[in-house]
MARSEGU-102733 format. One record per residue: residue in three letters; residue number from 1; chain; z, x negated, y negated of N, C-alpha, C, O in turn. Coordinates in pm, whole numbers, plus 50000, padded with zeros to 5 digits. Each point is the difference from the previous one (the first is absolute). Layout:
REM residues N
   res     n   chain    n.c3    n.c1    n.c2   ca.c3   ca.c1   ca.c2    c.c3    c.c1    c.c2    o.c3    o.c1    o.c2
   ALA   NUM       A       Z       X       Y       Z       X       Y       Z       X       Y       Z       X       Y
...
END
This chain:
REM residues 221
   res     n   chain    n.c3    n.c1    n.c2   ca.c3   ca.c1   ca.c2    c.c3    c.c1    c.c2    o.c3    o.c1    o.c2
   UNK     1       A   74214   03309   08717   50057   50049   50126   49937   49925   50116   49878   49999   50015
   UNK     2       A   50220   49928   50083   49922   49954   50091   49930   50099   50103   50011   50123   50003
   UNK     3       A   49934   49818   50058   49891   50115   50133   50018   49943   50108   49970   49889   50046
   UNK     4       A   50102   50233   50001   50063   49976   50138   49908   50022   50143   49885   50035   49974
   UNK     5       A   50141   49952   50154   49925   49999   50109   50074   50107   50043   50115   49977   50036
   UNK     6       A   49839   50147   49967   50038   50140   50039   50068   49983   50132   50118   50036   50005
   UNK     7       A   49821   49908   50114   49993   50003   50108   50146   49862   50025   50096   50014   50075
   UNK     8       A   49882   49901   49864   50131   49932   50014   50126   50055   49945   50103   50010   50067
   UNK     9       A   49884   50034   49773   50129   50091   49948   50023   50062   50069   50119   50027   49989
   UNK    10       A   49804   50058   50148   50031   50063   50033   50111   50001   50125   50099   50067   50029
   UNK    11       A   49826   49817   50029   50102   49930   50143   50140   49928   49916   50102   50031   50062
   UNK    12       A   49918   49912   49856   50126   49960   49893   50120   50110   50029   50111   49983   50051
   UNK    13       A   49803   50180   49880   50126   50087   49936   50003   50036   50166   50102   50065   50026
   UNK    14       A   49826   49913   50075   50038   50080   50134   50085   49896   50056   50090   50046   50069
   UNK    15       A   49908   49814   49921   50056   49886   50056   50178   50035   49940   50107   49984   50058
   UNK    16       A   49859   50071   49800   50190   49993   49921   50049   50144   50084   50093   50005   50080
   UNK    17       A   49827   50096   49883   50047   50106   50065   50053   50011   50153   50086   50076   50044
   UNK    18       A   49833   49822   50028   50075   50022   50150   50121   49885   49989   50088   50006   50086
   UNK    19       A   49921   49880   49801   50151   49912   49993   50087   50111   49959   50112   49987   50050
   UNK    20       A   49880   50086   49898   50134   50127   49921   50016   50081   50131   50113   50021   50046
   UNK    21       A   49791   50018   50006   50059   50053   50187   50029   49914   50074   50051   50064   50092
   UNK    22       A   49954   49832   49936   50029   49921   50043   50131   49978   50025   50059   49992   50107
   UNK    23       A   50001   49993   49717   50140   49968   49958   50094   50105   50004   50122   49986   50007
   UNK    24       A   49811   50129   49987   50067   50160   50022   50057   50001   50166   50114   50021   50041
   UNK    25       A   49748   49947   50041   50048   50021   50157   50152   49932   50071   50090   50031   50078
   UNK    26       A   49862   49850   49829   50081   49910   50032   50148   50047   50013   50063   49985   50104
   UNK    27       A   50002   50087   49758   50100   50015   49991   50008   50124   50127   50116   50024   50033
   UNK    28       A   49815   50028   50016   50054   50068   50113   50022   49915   50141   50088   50036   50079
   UNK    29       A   49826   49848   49949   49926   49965   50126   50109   49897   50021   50019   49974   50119
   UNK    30       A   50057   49961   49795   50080   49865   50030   50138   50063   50081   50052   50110   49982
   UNK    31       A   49981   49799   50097   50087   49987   50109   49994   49899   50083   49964   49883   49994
   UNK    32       A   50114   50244   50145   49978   49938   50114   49902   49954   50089   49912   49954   49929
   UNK    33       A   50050   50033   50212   49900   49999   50068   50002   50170   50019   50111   50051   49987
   UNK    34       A   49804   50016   50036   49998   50151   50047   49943   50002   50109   49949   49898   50047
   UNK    35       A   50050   50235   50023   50055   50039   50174   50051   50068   50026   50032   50024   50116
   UNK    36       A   50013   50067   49740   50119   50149   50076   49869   50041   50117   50012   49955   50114
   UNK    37       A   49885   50118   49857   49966   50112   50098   49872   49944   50092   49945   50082   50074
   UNK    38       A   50011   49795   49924   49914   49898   50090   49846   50101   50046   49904   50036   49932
   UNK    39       A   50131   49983   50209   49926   50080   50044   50013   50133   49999   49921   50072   50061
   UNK    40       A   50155   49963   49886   50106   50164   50042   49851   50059   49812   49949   50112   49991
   UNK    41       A   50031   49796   49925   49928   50047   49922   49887   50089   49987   49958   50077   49913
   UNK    42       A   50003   49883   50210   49844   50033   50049   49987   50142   50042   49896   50063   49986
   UNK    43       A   50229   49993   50074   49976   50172   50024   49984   50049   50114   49900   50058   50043
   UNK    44       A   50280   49902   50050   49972   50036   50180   49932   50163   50015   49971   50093   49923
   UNK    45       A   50025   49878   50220   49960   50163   50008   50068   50083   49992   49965   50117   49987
   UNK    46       A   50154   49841   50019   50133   50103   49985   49956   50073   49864   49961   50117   50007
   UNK    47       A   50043   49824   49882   49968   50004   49855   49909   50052   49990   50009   50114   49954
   UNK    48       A   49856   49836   50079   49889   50105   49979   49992   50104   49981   49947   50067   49911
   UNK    49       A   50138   49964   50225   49992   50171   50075   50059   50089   49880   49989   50123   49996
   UNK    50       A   50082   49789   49895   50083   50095   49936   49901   50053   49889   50062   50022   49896
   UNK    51       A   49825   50000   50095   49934   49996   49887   49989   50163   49993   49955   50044   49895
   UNK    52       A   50083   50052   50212   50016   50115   49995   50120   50094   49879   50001   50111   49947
   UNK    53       A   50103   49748   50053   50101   50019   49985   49987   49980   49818   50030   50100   49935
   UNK    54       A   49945   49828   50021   49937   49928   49857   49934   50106   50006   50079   50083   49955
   UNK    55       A   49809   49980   50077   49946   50115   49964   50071   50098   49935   49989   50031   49882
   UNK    56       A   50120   50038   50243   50085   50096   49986   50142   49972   49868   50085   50073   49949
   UNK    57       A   49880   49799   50040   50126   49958   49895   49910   50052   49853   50069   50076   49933
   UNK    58       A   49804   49899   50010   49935   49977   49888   50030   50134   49884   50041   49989   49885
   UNK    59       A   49923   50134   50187   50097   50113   49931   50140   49981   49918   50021   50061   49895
   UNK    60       A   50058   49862   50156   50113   49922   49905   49999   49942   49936   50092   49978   49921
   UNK    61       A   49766   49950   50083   50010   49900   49884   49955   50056   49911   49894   50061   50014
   UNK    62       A   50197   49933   49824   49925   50077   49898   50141   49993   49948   50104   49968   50059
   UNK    63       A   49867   50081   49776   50130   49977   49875   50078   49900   49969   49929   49936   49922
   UNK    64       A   50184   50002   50089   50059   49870   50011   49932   49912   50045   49984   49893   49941
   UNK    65       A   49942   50146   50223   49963   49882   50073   49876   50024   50018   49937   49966   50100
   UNK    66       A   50029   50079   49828   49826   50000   49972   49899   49860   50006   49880   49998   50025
   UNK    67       A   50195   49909   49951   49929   49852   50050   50063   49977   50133   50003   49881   50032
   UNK    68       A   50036   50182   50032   50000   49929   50178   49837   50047   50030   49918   50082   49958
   UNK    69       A   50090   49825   50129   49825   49928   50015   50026   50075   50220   50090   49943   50062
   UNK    70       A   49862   50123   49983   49966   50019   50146   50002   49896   50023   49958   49929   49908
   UNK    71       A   50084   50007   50206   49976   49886   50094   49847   49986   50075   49963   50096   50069
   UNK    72       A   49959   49802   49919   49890   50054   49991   49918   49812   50081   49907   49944   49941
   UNK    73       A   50146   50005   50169   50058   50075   50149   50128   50006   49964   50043   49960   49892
   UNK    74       A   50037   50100   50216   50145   50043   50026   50005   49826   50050   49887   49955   50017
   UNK    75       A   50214   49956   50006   50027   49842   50022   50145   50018   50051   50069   50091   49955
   UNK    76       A   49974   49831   50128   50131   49968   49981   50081   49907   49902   49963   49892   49955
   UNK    77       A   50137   50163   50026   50072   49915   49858   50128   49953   50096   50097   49965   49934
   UNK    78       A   49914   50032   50158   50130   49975   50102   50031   49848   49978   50113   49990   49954
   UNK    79       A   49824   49885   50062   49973   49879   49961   50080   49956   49865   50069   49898   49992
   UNK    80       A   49908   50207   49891   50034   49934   49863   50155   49941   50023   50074   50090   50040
   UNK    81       A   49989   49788   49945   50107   49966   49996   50083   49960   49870   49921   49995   49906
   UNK    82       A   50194   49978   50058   50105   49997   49941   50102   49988   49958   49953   49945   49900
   UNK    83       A   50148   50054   50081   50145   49972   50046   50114   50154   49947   49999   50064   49895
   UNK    84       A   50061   49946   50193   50098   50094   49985   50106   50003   49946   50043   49886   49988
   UNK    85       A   50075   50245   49943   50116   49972   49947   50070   49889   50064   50047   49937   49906
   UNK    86       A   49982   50011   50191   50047   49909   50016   49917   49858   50019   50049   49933   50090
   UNK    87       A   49839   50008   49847   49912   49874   49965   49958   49973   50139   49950   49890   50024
   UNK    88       A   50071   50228   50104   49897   49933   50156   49839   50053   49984   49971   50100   49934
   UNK    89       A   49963   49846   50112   49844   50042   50003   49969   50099   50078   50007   49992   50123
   UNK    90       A   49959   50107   49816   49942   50132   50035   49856   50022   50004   49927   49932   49928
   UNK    91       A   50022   50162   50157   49834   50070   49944   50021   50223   49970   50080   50092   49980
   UNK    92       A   49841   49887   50031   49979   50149   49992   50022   50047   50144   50057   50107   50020
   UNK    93       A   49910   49835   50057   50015   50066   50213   50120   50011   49970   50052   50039   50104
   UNK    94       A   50052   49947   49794   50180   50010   50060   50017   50131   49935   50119   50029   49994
   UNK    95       A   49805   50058   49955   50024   50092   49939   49891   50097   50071   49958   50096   49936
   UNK    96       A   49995   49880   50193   49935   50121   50064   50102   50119   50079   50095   50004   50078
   UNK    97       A   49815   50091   49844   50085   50109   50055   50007   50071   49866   50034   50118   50001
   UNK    98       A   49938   49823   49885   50052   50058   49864   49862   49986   49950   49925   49913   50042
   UNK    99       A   50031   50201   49838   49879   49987   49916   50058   49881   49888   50119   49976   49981
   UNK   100       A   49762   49952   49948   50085   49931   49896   49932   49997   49895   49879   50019   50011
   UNK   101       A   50188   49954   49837   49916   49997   49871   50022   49855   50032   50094   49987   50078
   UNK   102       A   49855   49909   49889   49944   49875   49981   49994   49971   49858   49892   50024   49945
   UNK   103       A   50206   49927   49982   49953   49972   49866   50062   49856   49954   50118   49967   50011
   UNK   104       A   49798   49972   49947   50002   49858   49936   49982   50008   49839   49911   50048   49931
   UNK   105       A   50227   49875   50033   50030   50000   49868   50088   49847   49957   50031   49915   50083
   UNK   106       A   49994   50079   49789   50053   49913   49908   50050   49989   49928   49974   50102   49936
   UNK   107       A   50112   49829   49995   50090   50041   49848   49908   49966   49896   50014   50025   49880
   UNK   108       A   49861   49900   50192   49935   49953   49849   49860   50143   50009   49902   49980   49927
   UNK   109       A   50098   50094   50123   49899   50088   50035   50099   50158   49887   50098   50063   50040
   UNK   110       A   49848   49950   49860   50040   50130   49920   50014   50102   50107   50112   50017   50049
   UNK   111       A   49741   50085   50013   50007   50076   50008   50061   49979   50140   49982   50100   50069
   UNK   112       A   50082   49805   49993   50075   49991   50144   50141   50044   49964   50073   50065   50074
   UNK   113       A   49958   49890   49801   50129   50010   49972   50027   50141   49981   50094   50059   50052
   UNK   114       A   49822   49993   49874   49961   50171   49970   50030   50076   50118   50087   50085   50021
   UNK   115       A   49842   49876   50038   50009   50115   50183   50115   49968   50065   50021   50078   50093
   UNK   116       A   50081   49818   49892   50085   49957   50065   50115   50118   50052   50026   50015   50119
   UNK   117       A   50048   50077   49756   50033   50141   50008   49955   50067   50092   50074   50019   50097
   UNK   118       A   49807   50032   49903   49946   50099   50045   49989   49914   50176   50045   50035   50110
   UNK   119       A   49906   49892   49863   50023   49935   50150   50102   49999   50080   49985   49977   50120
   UNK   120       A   50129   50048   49828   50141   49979   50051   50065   50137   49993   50109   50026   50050
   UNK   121       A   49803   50074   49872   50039   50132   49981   49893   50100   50158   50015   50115   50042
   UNK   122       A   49928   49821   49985   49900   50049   50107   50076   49946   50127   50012   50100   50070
   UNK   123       A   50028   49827   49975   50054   49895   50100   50144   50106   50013   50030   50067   50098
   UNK   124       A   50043   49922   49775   50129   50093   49989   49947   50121   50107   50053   50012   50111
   UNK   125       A   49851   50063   49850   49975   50135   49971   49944   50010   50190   50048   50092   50065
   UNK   126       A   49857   49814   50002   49932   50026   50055   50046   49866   50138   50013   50030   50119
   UNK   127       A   49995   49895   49851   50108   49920   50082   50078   50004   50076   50058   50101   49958
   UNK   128       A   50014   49861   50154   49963   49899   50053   49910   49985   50140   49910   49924   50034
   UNK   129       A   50156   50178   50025   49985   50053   50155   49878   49988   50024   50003   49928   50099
   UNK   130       A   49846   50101   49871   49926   50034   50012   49885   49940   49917   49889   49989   50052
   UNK   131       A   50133   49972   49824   49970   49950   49857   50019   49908   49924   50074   50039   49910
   UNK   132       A   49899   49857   50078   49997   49886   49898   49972   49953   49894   49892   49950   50032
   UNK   133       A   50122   50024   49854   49954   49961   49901   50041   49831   50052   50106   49962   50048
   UNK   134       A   49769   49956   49921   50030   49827   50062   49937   49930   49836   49884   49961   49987
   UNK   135       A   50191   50036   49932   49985   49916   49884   50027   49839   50009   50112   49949   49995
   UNK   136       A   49770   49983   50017   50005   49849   49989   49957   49951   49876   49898   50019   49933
   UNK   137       A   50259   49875   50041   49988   49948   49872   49882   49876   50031   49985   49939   50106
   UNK   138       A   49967   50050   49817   49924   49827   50038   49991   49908   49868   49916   49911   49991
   UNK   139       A   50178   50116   49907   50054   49868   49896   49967   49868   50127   49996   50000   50123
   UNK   140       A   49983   49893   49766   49963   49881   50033   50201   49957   49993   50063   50088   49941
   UNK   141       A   50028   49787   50115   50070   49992   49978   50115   50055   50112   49997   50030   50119
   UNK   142       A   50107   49965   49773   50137   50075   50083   50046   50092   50002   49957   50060   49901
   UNK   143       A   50145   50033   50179   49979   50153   49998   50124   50030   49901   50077   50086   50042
   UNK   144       A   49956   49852   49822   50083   50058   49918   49930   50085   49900   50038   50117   49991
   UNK   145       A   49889   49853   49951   49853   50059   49894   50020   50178   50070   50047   50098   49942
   UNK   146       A   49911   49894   50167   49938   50134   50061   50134   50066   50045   50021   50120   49978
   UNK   147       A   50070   49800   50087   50125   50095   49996   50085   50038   49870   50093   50075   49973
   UNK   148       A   49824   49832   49958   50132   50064   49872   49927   50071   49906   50025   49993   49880
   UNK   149       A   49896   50067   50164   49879   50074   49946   50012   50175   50052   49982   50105   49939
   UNK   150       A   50060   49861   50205   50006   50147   50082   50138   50053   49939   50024   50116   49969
   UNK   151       A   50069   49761   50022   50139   50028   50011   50013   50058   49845   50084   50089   49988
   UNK   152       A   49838   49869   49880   50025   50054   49863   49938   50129   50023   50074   50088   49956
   UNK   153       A   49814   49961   50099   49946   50126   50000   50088   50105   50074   49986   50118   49969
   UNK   154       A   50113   49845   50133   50027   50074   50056   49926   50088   50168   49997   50117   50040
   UNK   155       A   49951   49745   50019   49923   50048   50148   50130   50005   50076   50094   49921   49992
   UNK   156       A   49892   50207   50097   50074   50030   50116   49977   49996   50111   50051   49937   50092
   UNK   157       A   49861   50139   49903   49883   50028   50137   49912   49867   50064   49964   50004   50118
   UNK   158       A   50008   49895   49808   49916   49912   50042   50016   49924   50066   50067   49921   49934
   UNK   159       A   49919   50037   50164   50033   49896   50096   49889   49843   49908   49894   50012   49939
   UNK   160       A   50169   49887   50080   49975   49886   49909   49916   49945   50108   50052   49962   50105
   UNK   161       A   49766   50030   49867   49933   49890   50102   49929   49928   49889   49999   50036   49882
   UNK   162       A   49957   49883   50156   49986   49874   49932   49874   49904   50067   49987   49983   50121
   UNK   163       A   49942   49971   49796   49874   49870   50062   49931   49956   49841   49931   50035   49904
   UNK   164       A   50193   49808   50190   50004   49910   49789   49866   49948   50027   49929   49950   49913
   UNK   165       A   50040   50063   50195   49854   49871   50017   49867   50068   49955   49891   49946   49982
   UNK   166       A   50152   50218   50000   49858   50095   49964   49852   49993   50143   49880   50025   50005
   UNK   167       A   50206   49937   50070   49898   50012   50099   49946   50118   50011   49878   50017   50003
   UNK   168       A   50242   50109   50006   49960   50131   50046   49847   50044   49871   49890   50047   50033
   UNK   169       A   50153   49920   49835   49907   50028   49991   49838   49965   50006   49893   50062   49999
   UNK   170       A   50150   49818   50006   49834   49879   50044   49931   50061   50106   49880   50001   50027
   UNK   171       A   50238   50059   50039   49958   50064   50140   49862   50187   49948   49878   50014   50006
   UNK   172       A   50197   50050   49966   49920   50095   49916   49917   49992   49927   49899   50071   49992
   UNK   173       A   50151   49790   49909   49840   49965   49896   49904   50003   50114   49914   50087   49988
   UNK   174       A   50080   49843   50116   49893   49897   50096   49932   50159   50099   49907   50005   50079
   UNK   175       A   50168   50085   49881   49975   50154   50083   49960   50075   49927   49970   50113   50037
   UNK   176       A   50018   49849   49848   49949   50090   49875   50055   50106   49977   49939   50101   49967
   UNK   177       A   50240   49887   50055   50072   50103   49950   50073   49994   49886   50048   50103   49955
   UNK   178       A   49972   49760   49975   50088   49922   49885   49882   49990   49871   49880   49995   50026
   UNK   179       A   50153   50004   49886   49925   50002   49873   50115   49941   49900   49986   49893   49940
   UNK   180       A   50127   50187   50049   50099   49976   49873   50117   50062   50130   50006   50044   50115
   UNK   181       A   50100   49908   49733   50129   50075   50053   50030   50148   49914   49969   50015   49882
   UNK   182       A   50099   50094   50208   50019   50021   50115   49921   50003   50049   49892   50017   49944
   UNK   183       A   50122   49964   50210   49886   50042   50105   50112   50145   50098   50121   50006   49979
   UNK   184       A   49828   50064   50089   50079   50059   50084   49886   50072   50133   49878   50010   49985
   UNK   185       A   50179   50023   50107   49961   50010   50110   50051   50122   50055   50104   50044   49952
   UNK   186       A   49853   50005   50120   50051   50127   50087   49977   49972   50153   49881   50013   50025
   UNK   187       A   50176   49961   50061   50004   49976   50124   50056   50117   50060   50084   50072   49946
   UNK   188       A   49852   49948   50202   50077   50076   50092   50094   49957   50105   50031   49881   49994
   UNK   189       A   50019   50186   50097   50127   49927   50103   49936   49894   50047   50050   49888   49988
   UNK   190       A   49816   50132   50078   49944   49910   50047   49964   49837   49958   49950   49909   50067
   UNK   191       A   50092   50096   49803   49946   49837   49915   49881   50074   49960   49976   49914   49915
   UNK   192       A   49962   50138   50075   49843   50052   49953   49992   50015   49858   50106   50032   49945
   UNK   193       A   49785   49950   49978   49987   50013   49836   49911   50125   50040   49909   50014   50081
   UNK   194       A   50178   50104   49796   49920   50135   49990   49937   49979   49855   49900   50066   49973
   UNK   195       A   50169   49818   49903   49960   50072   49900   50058   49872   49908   50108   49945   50024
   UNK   196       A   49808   50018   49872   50074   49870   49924   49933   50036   49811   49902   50055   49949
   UNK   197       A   50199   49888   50016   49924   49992   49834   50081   49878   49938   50099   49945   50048
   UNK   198       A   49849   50033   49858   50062   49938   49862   50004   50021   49895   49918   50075   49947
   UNK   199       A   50187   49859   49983   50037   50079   49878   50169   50118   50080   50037   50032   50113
   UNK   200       A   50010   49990   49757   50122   50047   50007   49985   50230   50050   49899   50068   49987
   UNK   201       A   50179   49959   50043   49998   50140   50057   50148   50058   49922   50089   49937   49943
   UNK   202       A   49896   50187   50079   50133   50059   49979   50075   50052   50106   49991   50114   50045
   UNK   203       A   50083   49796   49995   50024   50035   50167   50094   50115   50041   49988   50074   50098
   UNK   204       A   50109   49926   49806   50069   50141   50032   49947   50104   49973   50079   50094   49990
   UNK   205       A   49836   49924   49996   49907   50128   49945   49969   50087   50153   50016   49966   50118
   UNK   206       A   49929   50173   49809   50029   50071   50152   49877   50005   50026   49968   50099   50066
   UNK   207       A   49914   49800   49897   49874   50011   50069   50035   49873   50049   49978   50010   50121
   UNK   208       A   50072   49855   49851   50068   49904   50063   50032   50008   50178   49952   49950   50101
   UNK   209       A   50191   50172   49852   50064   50020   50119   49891   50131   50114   50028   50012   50119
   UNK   210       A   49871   50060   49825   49945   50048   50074   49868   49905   50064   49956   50036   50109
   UNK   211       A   49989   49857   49829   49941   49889   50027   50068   49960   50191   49948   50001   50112
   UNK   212       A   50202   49965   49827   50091   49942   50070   50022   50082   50181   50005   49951   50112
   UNK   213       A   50004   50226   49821   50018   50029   50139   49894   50046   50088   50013   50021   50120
   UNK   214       A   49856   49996   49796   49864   49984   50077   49997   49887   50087   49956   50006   50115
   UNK   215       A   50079   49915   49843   49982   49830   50070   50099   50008   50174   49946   49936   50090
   UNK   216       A   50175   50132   49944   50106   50009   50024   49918   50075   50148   49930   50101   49997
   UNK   217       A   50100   49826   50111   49961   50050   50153   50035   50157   49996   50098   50054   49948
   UNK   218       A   49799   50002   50117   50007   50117   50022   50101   50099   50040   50044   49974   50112
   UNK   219       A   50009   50134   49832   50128   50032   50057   50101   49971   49863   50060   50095   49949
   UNK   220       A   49951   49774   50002   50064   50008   49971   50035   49974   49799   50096   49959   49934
   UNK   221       A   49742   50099   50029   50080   50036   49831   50049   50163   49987   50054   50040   49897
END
């Protein structure tokens, strides 16, 4: 048996182990240039202030959505950009006035495809006036894959946004809100993050939708 140098074997298996993360990140990190949310990342004071509010939300979180994570600072998410049912560039500021779920998904992502239902069954249910469900596809490519994906399942409710370049999410990795797909978000009218996780949820569920109207300006769940 040869006799090895402990201390070098040892820098080797740590040298392979960080190439296999390496090659893992990767498949999330490649794209565009990123820039959805610039400075807006950092956490105006508007946002701050809301940390009362994330407080008062945390009681909801629990059962289905037992992995939403408190916002922990409150940030603005107003910045994240995109493109809309009709392919013009959007951010999140075009949807102030409305709370929003934030969820980033894929056709090559299992458990994205899983929640896709329930996502479109919550949006149905809880939608529009007031409420959003904002599902962005981010497939690498062209938008036939992902529309003919919604269109075999049967989505109604969903309004189609889209970012082939995956910026939005480079944008979250770099905020330490992205890990895997799904990611999803809970925002208030304001653009503000109350609450984020990853990994898949059961969204029509009625700890889901009570999640949903805790989040919802005062007055009005």
């Amino acid at each position: 048996m040869p006799k090895w140098n402990l201390p070098a074997f040892r820098l080797i298996a740590l040298a392979a182990v960080a190439g296999v993360l390496a090659g893992v990140t990767a498949l999330y990190v490649m794209g565009g240039p990123a820039g959805n949310l610039g400075a807006e990342m950092g956490g105006e004071t508007a946002c701050a202030a809301k940390a009362e509010k994330v407080t008062a939300l945390e009681p909801a979180i629990g059962g289905e959505v037992a992995a939403m994570l408190p916002a922990d600072p409150p940030r603005s998410m107003s910045g994240l950009s995109f493109t809309g049912p009709d392919g013009k560039a959007m951010t999140l500021a075009d949807f102030a006035g409305k709370t929003l779920l934030l969820n980033l998904w894929a056709t090559w992502c299992a458990p994205c495809r899983h929640e896709m239902p329930a996502l479109d069954a919550l949006q149905s249910e809880m939608g529009p006036d007031r409420f959003e469900v904002v599902a962005v596809n981010i497939d690498r490519g062209g938008d036939e894959k992902p529309k003919a994906f919604l269109q075999e399942i049967g989505i109604q409710s969903l309004a189609y946004y889209r970012d082939a370049s995956t910026g939005i999410f480079n944008e979250l990795k770099k905020g330490g809100l992205a890990l895997g797909l799904p990611v999803t978000l809970l925002v208030d009218a304001d653009g503000c993050l109350l609450a984020h996780m990853n990994g898949p949820a059961e969204w029509a569920s009625e700890d889901a939708k009570r999640l949903i109207k805790a989040a919802l300006p005062a007055g009005e769940s």
